[in-house]
N, C-alpha and C positions, 0 to 999 in steps of 0.2 A: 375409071376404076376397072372397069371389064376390058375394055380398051387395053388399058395399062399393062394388066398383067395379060395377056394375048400376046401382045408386043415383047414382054418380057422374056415368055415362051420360045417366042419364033427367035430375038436374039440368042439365047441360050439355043436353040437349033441350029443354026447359023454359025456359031461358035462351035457345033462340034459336041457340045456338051449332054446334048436330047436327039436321038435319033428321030426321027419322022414317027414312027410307032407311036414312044412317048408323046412326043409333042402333040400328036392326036387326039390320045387316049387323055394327057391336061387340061387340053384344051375342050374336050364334052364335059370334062369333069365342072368346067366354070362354068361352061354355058348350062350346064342342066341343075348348077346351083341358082342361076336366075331364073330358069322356067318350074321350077317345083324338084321336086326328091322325086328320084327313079324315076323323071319322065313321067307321072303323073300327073291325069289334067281333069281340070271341072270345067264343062261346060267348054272344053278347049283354050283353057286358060292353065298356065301352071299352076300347082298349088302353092307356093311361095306369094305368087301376085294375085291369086284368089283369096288368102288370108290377109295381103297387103290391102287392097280393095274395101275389104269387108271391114278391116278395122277405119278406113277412110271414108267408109260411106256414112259414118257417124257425125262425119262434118255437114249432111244433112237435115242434122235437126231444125230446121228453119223452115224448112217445109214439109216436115214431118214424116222424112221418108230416111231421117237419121234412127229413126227407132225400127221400124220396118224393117229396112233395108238391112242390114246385117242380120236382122232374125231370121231372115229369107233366105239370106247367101248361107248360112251357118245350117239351115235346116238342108237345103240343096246339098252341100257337101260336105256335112258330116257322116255320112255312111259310106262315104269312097275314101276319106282319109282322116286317120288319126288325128294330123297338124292340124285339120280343118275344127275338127270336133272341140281340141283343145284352144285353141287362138276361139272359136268363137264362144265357148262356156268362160273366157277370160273377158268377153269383149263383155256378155249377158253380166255377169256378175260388176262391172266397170258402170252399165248404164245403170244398175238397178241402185248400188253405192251412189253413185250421183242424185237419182231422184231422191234416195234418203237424206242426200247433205243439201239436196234441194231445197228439202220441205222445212227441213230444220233449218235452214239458214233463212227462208222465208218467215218463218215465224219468228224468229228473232230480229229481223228487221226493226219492229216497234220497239228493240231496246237500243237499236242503230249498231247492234254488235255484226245483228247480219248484213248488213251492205257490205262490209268488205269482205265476208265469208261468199256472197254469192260474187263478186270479184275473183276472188279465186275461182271460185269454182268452173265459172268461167271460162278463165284464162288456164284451166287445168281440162277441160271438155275442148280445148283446141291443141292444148299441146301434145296430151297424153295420147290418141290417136294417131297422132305424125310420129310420135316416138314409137308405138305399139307396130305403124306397119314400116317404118325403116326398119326393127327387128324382124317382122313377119317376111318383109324382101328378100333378106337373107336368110330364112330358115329356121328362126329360135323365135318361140314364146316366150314371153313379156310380159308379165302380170304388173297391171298398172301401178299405180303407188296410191295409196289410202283407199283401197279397192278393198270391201269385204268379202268373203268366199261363199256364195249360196250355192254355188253347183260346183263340185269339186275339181280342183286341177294341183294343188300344190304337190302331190304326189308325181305327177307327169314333166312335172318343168323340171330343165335340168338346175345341179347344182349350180355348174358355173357357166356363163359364158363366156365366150371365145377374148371377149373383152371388156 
């Protein structure tokens, strides 16, 4: 990916096409799209892979440092960055929607309706996380799917993304 388009650079330099300036100037442009926006770090981490991080550390709930563990990273930096603030008020709103479809799929268990609601739920507490930080990787918030809003962000996501 990063690779790819580097390569792509340097041919279009090579060709003639990108003076060495540009091609320079492109090429921080990629690399400082993988370490965070403007060069911005927590903890010496990008903020891109510190919001990536933080939405992954919820594959921790097993040892119960999936609930902690992004409360912590979100508390840590959200006051040095915006993206931070918002990627983790999406992440808080995501876990606390799951404990609700928790309880209530739990209780419905005894009608055998909930065993396949906590099936999903589940299978939706592993996938939505890898989706949330391949978005955060590259720079866009990602508001889960069947996620309800307790601490606001709809106002801050963009309309659309890139894709």
């Amino acid at each position: 990916m990063i690779a790819d388009e580097i390569e792509r650079l340097h041919a279009l330099k090579m060709a003639g096409t990108l003076t060495a300036e540009q091609f320079e100037r492109a090429k921080e442009q990629i690399l400082t799209a993988v370490t965070g926006t403007d060069g911005e770090r927590i903890c010496g981490i990008g903020v891109n892979a510190w919001c990536a991080l933080m939405h992954l550390s919820q594959m921790l709930w097993w040892t119960g440092a999936g609930i902690v563990a992004p409360i912590a990273m979100w508390i840590v930096g959200r006051q040095q960055s915006r993206l931070v603030d918002l990627q983790g008020r999406i992440i808080i709103n995501w876990m606390i929607s799951s404990l609700i479809y928790g309880l209530v799929s739990g209780m419905l268990v005894f009608v055998a309706v909930g065993i396949p609601m906590l099936a999903v739920l589940g299978i939706l507490t592993m996938i939505l996380p890898l989706i949330g930080a391949l978005r955060a990787a590259e720079g866009y918030p990602w508001r889960y799917w069947l996620s309800l809003e307790f601490l606001a962000t709809e106002e801050e996501l963009p309309n659309e993304l890139p894709y």
